[in-house]
N, C-alpha and C positions, 0 to 999 in steps of 0.2 A: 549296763547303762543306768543311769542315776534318772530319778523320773521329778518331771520340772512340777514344782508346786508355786501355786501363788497362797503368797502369803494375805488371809484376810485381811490384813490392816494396812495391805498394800490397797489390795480392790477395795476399799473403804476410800481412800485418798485419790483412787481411780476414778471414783464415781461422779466428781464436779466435770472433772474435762467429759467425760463418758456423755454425760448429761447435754451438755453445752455442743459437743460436738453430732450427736443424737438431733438435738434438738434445730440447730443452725445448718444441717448437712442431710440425715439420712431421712428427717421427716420431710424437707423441700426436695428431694432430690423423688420419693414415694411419691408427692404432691404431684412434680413435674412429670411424671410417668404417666401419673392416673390422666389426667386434662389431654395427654399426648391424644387418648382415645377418645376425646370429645369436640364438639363443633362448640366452640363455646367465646364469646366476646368480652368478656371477662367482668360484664355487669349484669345479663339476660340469662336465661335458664339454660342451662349444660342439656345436651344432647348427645349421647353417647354415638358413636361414627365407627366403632372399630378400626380397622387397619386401615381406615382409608385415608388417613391423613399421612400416613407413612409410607404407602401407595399414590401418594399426590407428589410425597418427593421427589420418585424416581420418572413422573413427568412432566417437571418444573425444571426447564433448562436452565434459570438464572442458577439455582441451589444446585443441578448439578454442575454448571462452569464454574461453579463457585471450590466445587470439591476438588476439582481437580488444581482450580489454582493454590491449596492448600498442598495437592501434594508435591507441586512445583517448590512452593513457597519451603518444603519441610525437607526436598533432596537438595535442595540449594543449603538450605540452613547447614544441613550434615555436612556437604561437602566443601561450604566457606569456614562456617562456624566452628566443627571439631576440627578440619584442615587447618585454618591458620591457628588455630588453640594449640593443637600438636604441634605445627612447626614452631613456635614461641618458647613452649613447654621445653622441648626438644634443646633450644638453643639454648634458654636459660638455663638447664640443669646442674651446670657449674659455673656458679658465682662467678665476675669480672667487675672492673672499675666499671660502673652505673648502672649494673645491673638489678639493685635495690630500685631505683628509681623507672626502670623500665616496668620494672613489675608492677608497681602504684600505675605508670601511668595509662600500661594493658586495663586495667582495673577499674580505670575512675570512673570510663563513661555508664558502666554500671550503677554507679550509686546514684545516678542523675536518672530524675521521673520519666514517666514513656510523654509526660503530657509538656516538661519541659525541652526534650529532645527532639520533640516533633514540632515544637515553636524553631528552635534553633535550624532543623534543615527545612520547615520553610520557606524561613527566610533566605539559606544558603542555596533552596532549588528554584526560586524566583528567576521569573525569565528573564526580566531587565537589571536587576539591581543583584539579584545572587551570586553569593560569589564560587559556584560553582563553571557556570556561564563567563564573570568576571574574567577568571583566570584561563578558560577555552579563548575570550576574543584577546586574552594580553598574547599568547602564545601564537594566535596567528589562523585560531580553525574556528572562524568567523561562521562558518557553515555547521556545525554541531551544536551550537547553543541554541537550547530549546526550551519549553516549557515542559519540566521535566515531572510535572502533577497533572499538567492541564493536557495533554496527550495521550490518549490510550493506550497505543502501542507500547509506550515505556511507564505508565501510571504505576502501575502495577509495582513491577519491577524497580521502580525509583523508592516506593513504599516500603515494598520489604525489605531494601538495602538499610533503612536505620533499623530494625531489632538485630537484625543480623549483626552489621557492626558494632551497636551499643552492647549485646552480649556474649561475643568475643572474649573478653575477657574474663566474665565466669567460667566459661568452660576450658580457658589458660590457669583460671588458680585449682580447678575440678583436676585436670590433668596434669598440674603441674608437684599438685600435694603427690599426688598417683605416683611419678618417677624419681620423686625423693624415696622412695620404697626400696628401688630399684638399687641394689648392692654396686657399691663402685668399682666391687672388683670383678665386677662379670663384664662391665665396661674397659676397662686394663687388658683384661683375657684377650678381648676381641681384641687389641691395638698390637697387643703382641705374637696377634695371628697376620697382623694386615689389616684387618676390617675399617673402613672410611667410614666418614658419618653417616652415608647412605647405608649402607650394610649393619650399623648398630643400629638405625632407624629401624628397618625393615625384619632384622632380625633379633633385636633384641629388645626393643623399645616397645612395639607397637606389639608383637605376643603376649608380653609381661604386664601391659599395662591393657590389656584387650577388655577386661572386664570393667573396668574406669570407662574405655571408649564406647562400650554399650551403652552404660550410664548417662555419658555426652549425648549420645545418636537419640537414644528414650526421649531425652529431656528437649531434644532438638525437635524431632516430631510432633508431641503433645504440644511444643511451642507453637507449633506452627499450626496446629490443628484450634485451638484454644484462642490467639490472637485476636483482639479486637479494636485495644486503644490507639492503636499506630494506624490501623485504615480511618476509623473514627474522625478522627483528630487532622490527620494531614489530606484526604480526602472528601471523607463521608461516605464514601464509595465509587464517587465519581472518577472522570467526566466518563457521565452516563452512567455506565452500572460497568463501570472497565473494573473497577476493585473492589468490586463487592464478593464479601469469603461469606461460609455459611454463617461469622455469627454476626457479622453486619447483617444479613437477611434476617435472620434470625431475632433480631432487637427490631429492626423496621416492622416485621412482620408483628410483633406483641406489640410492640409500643407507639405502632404511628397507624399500623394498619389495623391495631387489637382483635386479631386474632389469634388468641391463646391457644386455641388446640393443635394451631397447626406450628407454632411459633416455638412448642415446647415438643411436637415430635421432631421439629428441627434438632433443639439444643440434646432431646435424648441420642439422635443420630448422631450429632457428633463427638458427644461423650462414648456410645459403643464404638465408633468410628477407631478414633483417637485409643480405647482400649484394646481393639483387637488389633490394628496394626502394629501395636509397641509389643504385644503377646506373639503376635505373629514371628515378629525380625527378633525376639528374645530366642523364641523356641527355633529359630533358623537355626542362627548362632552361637547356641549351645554348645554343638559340641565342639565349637571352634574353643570357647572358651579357656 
């Protein structure tokens, strides 16, 4: 075997981003650590507290209902998000008349901000004038139109429906680049065995492309583990504390209640959180791969 050398005057050219990202990343992230183990308001003198602010987590029921609604929030993602990505993926893999055009328009809501998507449903989940509600009383189920922010029971669940739908489509062009990979004559084999769409799906589709859809599932959890502009923006966390995730807590708790030490063993927990369960479902999955 050939042994990898870096070439000097590569790590010479390495050294600006190295720098930059050193500096914007590994120092604040040491920072955020260090404060984790301190009782500290972020203007008065630091008091070092040990583990106990990280021991206050796990008897803080908002921050633990809050985890869990993360992981609600992260097996929903995987099973809308990479679900309809795959079936799209799937349907599209050989070109037809508008098929180009499907693909842009899987795609767009993606390019559009989390801050302008959340103005738009809004207004579309507005109790009186929304035109989600609109279209329930044109249809005749006069009884189902609700205030689909301002109700607890479905707050939540109405919130995570826009990332989930706006990013849809990434994970369509993620999986879709994936099955152009995918030989067309291994597809032909199977038709002239018999095999249906379901049977090239199950059997040939989703094995071949298995290590794409790990990718997807990763990116879908950390999504949902990480999230904050879409509660932010379309609730605050409200009504009440129905959609409050840990990093909506996690910013009230620095920024409104300034409490730094326990604000930043917050955001450390959900950075290890978010990294051992994407480590965990990798090494599940392994040897599926």
């Amino acid at each position: 075997m050939g042994e990898l050398k870096l070439n000097r005057s590569v790590l010479v050219l390495m050294l600006p981003a190295l720098f930059i990202y050193g500096l914007f990343f590994i120092v604040p992230f040491i920072q955020t650590g260090y404060y984790s183990f301190l009782q500290w308001d972020g203007i008065t003198k630091q008091t070092f507290i040990g583990l106990d602010n990280y021991i206050a987590l796990f008897k803080d029921s908002l921050f633990v209902d809050g985890i869990w609604k993360i992981v609600v929030w992260a097996i929903l993602a995987i099973v809308i998000k990479v679900g309809i990505a795959l079936i799209l993926a799937n349907v599209l893999r050989q070109p037809f008349k508008g098929s180009r055009f499907l693909k842009s328009s899987y795609f767009m809501p993606v390019i559009i901000s989390s801050s302008a998507m959340c103005l738009i449903f809004t207004l579309m989940y507005d109790k009186d004038i929304g035109l989600i509600n609109e279209f329930i009383r044109a249809i005749g189920l006069n009884s189902l139109a609700r205030g689909w922010l301002s109700e607890e029971k479905i707050a939540f669940y109405s919130v995570i429906a826009v990332p989930i739908w706006q990013n849809v489509g990434l994970f369509f062009i993620i999986l879709f680049a994936g099955i152009q990979d995918i030989s067309e004559d291994i597809y032909d084999s199977a038709t002239i065995d018999g095999a249906n769409g379901w049977h090239k799906l199950v059997r040939i589709t989703i094995p071949l492309l298995w290590s794409v859809i790990q990718v997807c599932i990763i990116l879908a959890i950390t999504g949902a583990m990480k999230n904050f502009d879409y509660i932010f923006i379309l609730t605050g966390g409200g009504p009440g504390r129905a959609t409050e995730v840990p990093a909506t807590i996690m910013y009230k708790t620095i920024f409104t209640m300034m409490n730094y030490g326990y604000g930043t063993a917050m955001a450390m927990f959900i950075f290890f959180f978010g990294l051992v369960v994407s480590l965990v479902f990798k090494r599940m999955t392994r040897s599926d791969a």
